[in-house]
N, C-alpha and C positions, 0 to 999 in steps of 0.2 A: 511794369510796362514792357511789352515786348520790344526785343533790342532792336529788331528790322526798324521802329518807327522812333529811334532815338536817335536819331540819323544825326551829325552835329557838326558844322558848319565851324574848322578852325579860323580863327579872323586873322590869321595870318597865311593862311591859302585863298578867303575870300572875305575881305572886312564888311565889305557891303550886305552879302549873304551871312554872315553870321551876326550883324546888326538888327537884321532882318528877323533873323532865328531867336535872338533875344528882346526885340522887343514883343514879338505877336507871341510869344511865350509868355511875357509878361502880363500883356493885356487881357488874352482871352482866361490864360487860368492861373493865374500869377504867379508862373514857374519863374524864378532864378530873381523877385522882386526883393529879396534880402541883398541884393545886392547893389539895391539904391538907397537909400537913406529913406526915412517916414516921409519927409518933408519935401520931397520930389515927386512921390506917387499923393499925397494932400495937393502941389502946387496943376501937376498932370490933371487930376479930377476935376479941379476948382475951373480950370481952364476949358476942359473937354470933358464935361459931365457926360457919365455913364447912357443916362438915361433907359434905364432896361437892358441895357449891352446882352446880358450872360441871357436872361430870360431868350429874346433877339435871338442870338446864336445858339442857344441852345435846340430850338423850333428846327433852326434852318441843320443843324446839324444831325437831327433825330430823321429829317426827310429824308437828307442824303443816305441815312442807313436803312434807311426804309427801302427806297429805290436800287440800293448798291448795297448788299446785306455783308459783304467780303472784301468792301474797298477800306481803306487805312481809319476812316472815321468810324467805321464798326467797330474794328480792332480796339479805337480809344474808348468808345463807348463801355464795348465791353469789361474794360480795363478801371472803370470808375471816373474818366475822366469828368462825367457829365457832376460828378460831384465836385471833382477840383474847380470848374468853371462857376458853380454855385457859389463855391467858398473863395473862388479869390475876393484877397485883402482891397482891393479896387473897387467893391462891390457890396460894402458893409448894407447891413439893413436898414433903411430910411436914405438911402444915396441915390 
């Protein structure tokens, strides 16, 4: 991934912003979700079903690169993210 968009948010310069940073990290493509237990991302879901999520943002993010072909969401696109969001663990098949 390019480093310009790996921008990272100390929780110790800004806890709120880097709570921020981990969890929509989490959700959209299940970056850094090794670092909650199985049984927190099962109680999460159970509570706050997916419903479509990834499919959802995926649409809305393919737009943005459409419209803005050089804006930071291009950059992840082109980077494979649209596959990380596919494969987050939050998002099994049948969920």
């Amino acid at each position: 991934m390019n480093a310009a968009l790996e921008f990272k948010v100390a929780a110790e310069d800004d806890p709120e912003s880097h709570l921020l940073q981990v969890a929509v990290g989490a959700d959209v493509s299940g970056r850094g979700l090794e670092r909650f237990s199985d049984q927190v991302g099962a109680d999460i879901v159970e509570r706050f079903p997916r419903l479509g999520f990834a499919e959802a943002f995926l649409v809305k993010a393919a737009d943005q690169v459409e419209r803005k072909p050089h804006c930071a969401a291009a950059e992840l696109m082109r980077d494979g993210w649209a596959q990380r969001v596919s494969n987050n663990p939050l998002d099994p098949p049948g969920r």
